[in-house]
C-alpha positions in Angstrom: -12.8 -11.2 -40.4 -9.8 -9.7 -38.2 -11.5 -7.5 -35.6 -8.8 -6.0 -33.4 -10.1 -4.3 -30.3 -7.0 -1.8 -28.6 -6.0 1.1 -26.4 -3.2 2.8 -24.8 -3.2 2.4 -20.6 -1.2 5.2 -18.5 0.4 2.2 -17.4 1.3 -2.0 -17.6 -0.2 -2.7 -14.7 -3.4 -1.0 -15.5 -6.1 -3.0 -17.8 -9.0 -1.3 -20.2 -12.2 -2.8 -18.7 -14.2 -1.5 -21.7 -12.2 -4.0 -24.3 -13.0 -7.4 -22.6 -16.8 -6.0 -22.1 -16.7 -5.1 -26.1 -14.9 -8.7 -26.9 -17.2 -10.6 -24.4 -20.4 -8.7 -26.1 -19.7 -9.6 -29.5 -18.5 -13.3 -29.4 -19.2 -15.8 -30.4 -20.8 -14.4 -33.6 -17.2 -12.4 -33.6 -13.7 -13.3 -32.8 -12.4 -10.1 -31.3 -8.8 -10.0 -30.4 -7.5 -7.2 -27.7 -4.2 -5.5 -28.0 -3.0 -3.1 -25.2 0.3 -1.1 -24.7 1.3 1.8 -23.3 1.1 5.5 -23.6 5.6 5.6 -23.4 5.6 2.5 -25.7 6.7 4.2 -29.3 4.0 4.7 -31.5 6.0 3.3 -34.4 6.3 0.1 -32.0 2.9 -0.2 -31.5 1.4 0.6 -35.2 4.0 -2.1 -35.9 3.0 -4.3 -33.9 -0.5 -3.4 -34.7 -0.3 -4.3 -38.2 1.2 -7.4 -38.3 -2.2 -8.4 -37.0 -3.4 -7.5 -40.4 -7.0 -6.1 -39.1 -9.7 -5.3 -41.2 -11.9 -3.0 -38.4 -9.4 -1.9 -35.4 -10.9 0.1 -32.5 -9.8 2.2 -30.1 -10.6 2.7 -26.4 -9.8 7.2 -25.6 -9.6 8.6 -22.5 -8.0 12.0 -21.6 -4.6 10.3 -20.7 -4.3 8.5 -24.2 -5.9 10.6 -26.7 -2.7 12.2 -28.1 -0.7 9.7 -28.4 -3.9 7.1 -30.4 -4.0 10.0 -32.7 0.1 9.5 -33.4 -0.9 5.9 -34.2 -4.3 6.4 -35.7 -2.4 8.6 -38.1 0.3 6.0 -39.1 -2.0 3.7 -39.7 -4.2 5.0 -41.6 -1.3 5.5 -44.0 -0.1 1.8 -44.2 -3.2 0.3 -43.9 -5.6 2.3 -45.7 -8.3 -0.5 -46.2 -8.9 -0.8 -42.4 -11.9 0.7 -40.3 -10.9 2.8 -37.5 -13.0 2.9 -34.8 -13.2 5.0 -31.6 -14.7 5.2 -28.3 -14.2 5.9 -24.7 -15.3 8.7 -22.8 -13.1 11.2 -24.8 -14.9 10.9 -28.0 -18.4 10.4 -27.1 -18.9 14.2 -26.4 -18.2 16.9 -29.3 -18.7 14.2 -31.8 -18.6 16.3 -34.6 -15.2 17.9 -33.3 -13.5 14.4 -32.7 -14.7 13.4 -36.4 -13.1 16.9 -37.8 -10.1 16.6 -35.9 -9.1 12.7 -36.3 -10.4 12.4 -40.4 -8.5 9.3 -40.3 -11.2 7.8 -37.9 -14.3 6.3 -39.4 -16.5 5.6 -36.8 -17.1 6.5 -33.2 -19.1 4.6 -30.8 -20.8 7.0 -28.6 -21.1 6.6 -24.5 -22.2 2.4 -23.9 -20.7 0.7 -26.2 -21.2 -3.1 -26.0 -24.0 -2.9 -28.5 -23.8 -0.4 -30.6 -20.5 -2.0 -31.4 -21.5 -5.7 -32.2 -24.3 -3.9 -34.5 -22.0 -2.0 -36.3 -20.0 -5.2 -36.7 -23.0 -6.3 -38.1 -23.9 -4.0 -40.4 -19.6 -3.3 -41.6 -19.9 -7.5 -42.8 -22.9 -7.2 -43.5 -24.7 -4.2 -46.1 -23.3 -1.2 -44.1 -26.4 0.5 -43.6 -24.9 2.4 -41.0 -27.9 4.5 -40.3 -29.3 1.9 -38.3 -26.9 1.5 -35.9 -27.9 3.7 -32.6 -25.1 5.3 -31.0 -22.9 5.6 -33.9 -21.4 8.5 -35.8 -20.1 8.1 -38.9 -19.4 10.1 -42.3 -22.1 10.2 -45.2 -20.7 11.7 -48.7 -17.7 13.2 -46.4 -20.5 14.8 -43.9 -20.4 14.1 -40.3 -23.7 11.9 -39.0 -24.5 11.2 -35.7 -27.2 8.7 -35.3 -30.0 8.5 -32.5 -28.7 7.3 -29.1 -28.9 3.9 -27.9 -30.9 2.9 -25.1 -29.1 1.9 -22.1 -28.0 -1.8 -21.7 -29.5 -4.0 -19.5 -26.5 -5.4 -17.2 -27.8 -8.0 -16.3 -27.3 -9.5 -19.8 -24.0 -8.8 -20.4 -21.5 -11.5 -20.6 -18.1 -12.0 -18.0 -15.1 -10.0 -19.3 -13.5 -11.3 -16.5 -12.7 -14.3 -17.7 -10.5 -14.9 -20.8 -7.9 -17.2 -21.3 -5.3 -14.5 -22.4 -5.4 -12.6 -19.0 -5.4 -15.2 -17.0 -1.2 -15.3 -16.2 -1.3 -11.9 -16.0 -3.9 -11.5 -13.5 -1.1 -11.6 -10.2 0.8 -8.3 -12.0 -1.6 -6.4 -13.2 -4.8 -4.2 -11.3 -8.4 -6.1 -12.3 -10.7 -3.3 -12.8 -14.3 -4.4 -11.7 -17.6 -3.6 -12.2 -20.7 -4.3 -10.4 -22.6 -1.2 -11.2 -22.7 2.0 -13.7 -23.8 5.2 -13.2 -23.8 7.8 -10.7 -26.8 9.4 -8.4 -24.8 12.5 -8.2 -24.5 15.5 -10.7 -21.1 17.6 -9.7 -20.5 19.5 -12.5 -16.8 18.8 -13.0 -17.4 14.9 -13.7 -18.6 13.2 -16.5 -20.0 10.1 -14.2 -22.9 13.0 -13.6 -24.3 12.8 -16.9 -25.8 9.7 -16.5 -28.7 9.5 -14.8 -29.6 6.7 -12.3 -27.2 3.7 -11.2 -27.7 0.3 -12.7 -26.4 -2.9 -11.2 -25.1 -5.8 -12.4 -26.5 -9.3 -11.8 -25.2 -9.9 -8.0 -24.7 -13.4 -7.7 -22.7 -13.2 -11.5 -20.6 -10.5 -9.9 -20.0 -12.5 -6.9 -19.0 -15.8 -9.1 -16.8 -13.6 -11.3 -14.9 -12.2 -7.7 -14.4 -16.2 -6.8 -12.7 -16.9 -10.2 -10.7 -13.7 -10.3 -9.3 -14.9 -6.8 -8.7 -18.4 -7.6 -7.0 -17.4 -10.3 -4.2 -15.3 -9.0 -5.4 -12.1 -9.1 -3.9 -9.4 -6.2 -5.5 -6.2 -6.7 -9.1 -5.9 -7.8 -10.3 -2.4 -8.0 -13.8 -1.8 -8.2 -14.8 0.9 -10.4 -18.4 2.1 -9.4 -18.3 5.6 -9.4 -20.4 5.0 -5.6 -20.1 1.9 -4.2 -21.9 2.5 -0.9 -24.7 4.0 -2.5 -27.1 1.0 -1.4 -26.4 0.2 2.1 -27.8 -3.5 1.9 -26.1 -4.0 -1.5 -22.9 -2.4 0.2 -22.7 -4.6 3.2 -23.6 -7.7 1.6 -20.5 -7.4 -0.5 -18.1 -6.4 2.0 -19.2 -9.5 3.7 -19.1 -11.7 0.8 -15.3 -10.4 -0.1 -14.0 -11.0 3.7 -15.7 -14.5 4.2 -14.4 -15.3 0.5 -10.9 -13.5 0.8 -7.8 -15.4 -0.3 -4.3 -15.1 0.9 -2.7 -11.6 -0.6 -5.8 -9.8 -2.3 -7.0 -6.3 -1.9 -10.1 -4.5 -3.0 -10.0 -1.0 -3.5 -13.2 0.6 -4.0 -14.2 4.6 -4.4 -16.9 5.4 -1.9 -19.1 8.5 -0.7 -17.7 9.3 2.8 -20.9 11.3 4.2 -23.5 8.8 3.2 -21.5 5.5 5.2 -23.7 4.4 7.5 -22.6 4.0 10.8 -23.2 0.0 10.9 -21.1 -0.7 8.1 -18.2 1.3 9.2 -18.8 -1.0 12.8 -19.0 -4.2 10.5 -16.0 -3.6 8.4 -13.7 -2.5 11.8 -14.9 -5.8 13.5 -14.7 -7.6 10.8 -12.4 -6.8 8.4 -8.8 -8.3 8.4 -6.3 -5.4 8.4 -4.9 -4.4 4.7 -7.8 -6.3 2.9 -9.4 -3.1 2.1 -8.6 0.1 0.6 -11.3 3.3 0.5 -10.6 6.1 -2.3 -13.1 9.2 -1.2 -13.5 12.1 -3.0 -13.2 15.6 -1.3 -12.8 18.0 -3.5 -13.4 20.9 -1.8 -14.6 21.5 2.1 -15.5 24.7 0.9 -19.5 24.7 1.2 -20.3 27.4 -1.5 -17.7 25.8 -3.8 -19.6 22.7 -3.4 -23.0 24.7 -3.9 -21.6 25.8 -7.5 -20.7 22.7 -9.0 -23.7 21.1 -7.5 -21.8 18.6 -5.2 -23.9 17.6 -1.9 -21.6 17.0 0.8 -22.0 17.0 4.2 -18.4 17.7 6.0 -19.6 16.3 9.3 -20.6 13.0 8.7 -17.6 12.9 6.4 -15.2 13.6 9.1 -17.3 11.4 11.2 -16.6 8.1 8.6 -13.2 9.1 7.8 -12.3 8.6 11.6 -14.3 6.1 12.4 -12.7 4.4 9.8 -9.0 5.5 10.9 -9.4 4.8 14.2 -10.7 1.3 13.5 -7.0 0.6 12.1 -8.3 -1.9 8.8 -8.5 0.3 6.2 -6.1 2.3 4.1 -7.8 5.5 2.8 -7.0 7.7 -0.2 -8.3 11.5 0.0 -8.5 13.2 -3.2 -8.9 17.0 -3.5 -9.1 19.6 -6.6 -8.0 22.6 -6.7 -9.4 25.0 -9.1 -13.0 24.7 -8.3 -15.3 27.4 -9.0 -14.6 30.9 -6.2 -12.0 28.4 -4.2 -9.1 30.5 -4.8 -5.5 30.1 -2.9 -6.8 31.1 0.9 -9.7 29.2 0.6 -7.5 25.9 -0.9 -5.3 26.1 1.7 -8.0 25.8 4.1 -9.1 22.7 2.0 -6.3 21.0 2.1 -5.6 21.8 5.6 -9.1 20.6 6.8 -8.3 16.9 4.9 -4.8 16.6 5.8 -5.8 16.9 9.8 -7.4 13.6 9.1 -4.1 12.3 9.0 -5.2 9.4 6.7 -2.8 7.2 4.3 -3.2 9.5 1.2 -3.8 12.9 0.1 -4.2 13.3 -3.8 -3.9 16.6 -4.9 -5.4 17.4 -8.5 -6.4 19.9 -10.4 -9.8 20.9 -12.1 -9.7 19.7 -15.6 -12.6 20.8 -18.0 -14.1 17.9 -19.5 -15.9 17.6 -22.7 -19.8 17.7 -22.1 -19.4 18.8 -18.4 -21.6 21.1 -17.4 -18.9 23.3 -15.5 -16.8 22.9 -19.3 -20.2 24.3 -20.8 -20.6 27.1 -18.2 -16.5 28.1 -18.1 -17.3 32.0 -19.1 -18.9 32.4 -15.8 -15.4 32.0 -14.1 -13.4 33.2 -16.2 -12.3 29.9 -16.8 -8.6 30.0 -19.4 -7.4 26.0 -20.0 -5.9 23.9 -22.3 -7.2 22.9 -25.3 -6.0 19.7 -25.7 -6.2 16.9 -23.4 -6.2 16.7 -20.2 -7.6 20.8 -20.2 -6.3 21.6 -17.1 -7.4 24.9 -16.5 -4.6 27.6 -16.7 -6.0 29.9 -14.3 -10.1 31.8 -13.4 -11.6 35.1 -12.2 -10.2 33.8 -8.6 -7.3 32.1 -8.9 -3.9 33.2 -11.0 -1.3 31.1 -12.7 1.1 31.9 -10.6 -0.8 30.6 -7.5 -1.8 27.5 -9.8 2.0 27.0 -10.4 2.7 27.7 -6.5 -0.2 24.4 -5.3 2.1 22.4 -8.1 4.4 22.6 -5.8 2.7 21.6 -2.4 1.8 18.8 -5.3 5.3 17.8 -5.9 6.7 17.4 -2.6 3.5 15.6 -0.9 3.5 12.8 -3.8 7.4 12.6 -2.6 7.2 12.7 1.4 4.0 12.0 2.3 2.1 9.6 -0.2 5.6 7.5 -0.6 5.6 7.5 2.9 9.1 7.9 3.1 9.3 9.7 6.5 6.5 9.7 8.4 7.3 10.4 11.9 9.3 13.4 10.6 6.8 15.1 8.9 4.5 14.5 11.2 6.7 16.0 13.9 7.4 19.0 11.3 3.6 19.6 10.3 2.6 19.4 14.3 5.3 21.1 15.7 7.9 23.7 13.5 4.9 25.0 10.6 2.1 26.7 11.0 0.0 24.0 9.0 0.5 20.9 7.0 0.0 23.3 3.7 2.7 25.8 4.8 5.2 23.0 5.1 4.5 21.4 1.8 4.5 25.3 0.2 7.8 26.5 1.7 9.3 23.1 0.9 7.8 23.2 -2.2 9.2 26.5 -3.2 12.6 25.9 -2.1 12.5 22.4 -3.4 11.6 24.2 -7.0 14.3 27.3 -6.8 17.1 25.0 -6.0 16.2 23.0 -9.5 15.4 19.6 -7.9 12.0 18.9 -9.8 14.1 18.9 -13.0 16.5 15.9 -11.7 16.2 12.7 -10.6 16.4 11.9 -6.9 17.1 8.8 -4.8 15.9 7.7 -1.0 19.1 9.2 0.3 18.4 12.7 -1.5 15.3 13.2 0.1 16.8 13.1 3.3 19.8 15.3 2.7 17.1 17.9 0.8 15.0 18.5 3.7 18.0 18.3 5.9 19.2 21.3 3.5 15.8 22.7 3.4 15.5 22.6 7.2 19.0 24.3 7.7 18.7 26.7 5.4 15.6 28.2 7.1 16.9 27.8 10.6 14.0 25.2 11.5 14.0 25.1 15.3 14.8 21.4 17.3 17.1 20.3 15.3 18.1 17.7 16.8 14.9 16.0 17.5 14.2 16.5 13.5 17.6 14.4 12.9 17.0 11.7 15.1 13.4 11.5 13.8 14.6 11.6 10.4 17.2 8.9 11.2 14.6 6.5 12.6 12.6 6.9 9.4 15.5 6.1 7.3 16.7 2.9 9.0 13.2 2.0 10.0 13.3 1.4 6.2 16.6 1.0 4.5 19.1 -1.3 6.0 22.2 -0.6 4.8 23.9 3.4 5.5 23.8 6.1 3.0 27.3 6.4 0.7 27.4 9.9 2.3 25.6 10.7 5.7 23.5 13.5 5.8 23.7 13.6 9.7 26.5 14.0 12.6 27.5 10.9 14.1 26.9 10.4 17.8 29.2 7.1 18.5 32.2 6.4 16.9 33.3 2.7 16.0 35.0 2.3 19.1 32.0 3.5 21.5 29.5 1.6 18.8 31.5 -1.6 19.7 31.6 -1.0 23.1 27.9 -0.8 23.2 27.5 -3.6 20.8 29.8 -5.9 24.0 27.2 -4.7 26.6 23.6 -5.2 24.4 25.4 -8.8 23.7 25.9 -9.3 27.7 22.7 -7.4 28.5 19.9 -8.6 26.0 17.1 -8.6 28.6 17.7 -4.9 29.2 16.9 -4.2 25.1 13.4 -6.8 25.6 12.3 -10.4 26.4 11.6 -11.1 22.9 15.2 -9.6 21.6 16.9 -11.5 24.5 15.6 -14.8 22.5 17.3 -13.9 19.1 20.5 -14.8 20.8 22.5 -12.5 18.9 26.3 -12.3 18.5 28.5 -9.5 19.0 28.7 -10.3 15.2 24.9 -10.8 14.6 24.5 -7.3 16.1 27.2 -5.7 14.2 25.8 -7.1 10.5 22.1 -6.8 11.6 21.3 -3.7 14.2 21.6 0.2 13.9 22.9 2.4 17.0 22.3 5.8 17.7 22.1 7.6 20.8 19.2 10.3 21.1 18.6 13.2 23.3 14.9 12.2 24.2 13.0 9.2 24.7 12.4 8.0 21.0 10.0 5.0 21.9 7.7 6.9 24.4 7.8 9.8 21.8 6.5 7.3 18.5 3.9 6.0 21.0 2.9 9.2 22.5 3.9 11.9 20.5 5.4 14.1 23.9 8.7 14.9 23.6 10.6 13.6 27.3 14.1 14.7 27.6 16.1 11.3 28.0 18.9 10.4 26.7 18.8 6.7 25.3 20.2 4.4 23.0 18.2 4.0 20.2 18.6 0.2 18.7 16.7 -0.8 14.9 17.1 -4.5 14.3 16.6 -5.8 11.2 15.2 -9.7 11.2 17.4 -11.5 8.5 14.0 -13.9 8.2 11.2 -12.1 8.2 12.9 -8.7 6.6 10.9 -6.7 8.7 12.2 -3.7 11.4 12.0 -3.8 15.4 13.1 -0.5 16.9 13.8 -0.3 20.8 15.3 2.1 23.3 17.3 1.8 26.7 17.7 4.8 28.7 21.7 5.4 29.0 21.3 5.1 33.0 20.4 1.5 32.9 23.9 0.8 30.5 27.3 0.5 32.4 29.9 0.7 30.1 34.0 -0.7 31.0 34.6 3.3 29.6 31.3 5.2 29.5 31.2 7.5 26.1 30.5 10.7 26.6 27.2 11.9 25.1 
């Protein structure tokens, strides 16, 4: 027996959860060995690769991002190694059965929704007499026919051995994301998501969950994500694993977890900003829409209120990183209303805004009911939709672009207190900025080239320019601070006008040297050098008060000198200001 269990991950960071449960399900009585790449490995690289493992049943794991490219390999294969069972499953393939087994006729089998048993039966019955038939959740090919057998019960979790624990992943577990489980299923039925099908939510065998989280931790692991579709569904269940993770936290590991904003409950969110240290946590919440008829259609209960209310509480508390996520494409949400959408999200001024778009699952119900809407998407994977009855593909292509530039500026996080200052103060909303950006961003051919930290400076300097964008000069200097305030060393061409020249830069450089306690007490105890401050610190003078405008957001017309130091220890950025009155230079540069 050679039983090779494999898929294709968008990424090598990223690990298929549904191979270790399939490997942990079926040994001892089989040896399954896992084999995971990439989707921008080479398919001839992987089928090589692939068949010097000489398997005699290989399976696949599909998903919308990998389909494609398993085909490519399925394919090849199939064509070298004729003898060997294919087998498929995944969420892909376990809706439109029929189709997949028309479409792929070099796959044998597919394993349909859970697979852990259906699996190890058909492994069974494949060494065994291959009657087929008798394995539930399976579909197969009789005399060249397409047969889908009965469904399979659902599994009881509570049986199911660790996949968290094989010898193979255990030096990998510091560089790559752990994907965890502790539940399945979903007590929701939007319309757009798959996760709605099933009905109920099952849990795992807490204390085995808990003893899995201990060894992942000792073990090296970083980032743990947990998958459940809604963590915080149970309160109790909820709470008593956020405090098991922070009283069982080790040094350097984050949890990130997707959670239902509108049903937190107010004494968790209190816990967690007691409690919680600062960066252990990470929430991903699903928006969508604010839109309350959209959310009516595709039969997602939200309540915006209590959202908002957990989405602050939660920012305000200062702990936890959160990740919006939005779609656009939903049913009647057309460009005016996304707009909206995305405004009403973004004034939460959280972390991350994810900006998707609707894609049309197979065995959705909104993919079922697509007429209604005029629905018009792809017909391969991912089926992005193209356009509906409310919203053209020229708009579509226009919220690409909002798409673009927000992954770039705001997600990266690559200039905060300028766009913040932009958003608040020069456009009309957060979306109009991101739009106009966006457009120009597009027309001047810059989404079809690489770019650099220092290009997306000069870009929206250009873009800014080009449009005449009021307060300059408080944009420069912002945009300045957010450079520095992250990159040490200058840009090979600056994008700004210099304030000091070398001479008055020295000259200032003499007097912070003679003057440290007028920077701070703490800088006066670096002791720096007139050469420490030369190699180490960043001068620029500014027109208003910098600090009190980072820590108040007023704009106070002030000249100072603005002063990033960069720790040669700890790597990290202090930024201070001294108001040009309090400096006394031997010759006094003009400003």
């Amino acid at each position: 027996m050679n039983i090779v269990v494999s898929t294709l991950n968008a990424k090598y960071i990223h690990t298929c959860l549904a191979l270790r449960y399939l490997k942990a399900y079926s040994e001892p009585d089989f040896h399954v060995e896992m084999a995971e790449y990439t989707i921008k490995d080479p398919a001839i690289n992987i089928v090589s690769d692939l068949y010097m493992k000489k398997p005699d049943v290989l399976g696949f794991s599909c998903y919308i991002w990998n389909i494609e490219e398993t085909i490519k390999v399925i394919e090849m294969i199939k064509k070298i190694s004729p003898e060997t069972a294919i087998v498929l499953g995944g969420p892909e393939v376990s809706y439109d059965v029929a189709h997949w087994l028309e479409r792929i006729p070099d796959a044998d089998f597919i394993i349909v929704n859970e697979g852990e048993i259906s699996f190890k039966h058909f492994l069974s019955e494949h060494y065994g007499d291959k009657r087929y038939e008798k394995v539930a959740g399976l579909a197969w090919r009789k005399e060249g026919k397409p047969t889908i057998n009965p469904p399979r019960e659902k599994l009881d979790l509570k049986t199911v051995a660790s996949p968290y624990r094989f010898e193979e992943d255990l030096d990998q577990l510091s560089k790559r994301v752990t994907y965890f489980e502790t539940s399945r299923g979903c007590p929701y039925s939007c319309a757009f998501c798959l996760s709605s099908i099933e009905v109920g939510v099952r849990y795992f065998d807490i204390e085995k969950v808990k003893e899995d989280l201990i060894f992942l931790m000792d073990h090296g692991a970083k980032t743990i994500k947990f998958v459940d579709r809604t963590f915080n569904i149970k309160r109790d269940y909820a709470l008593e694993m956020f405090q098991f993770l922070i009283e069982n936290r080790r040094p350097g590991v984050v949890f990130q977890f997707e959670i239902t904003a509108d049903i937190m409950r107010p004494e968790v969110i209190a816990y967690l900003n007691e409690h919680a240290p600062s960066g252990l946590f990470r929430f991903e919440i699903g928006v969508q829409s604010t839109n309350d008829h959209v959310n009516e259609l595709v039969q997602r209960r939200q309540n915006f209120e209590k959202l908002t209310r957990t989405v602050m509480t939660v920012k305000e508390g200062g702990k936890i990183a959160q990740h919006l996520d939005l779609i656009a494409g939903l049913p009647e949400e057309d460009y005016t209303s996304f707009r909206k959408t995305f405004n009403d999200v973004f004034a939460f001024g959280v972390e991350e805004v994810q900006l998707g778009f609707l894609k049309m699952l197979r065995g959705t119900g909104l993919r079922l009911t697509a007429d209604r809407h005029d629905y018009v998407y792809m017909n391969h994977s991912p089926y992005e939709i193209l356009g509906n009855n409310v919203l053209s593909f020229d708009e579509i292509i226009k919220i690409k672009r909002v798409e673009d530039v927000l992954e770039k500026y705001w997600n990266d996080h690559r200039m905060d207190e300028t766009l913040h200052f932009l958003i608040h103060h020069v456009f009309e909303s957060p979306f109009d900025f991101f739009q106009e950006y966006g457009d120009y961003w597009e027309g001047k051919g810059w989404s079809r080239i690489g770019h650099q930290l220092e290009d997306l400076f000069s870009r929206l300097k250009e873009f800014l320019r080009h449009r005449g964008t009021a307060h300059e000069e408080v944009v420069e200097s912002l945009m300045k601070y957010d450079y520095f305030s992250r990159k040490k060393h200058r840009p090979h061409r600056s994008w700004w006008k210099e304030t000091l020249s070398k001479a008055e830069t020295d000259q200032y450089n003499r007097w912070i040297k003679n003057h440290p306690e007028e920077v701070s007490d703490t800088f006066k105890e670096y002791g720096l050098s007139e050469k420490d401050l030369v190699k180490h610190t960043v001068l620029d003078l500014v027109s208003f008060d910098l600090q009190h405008y980072l820590q108040t957001r007023e704009i106070i017309e002030k000249p100072v000198l603005s002063l990033i130091y960069y720790h040669p220890k700890t790597h990290e950025t202090e930024h201070y200001t001294i108001p040009l009155e309090r400096i006394i230079l031997e010759e006094q540069p003009s400003v």
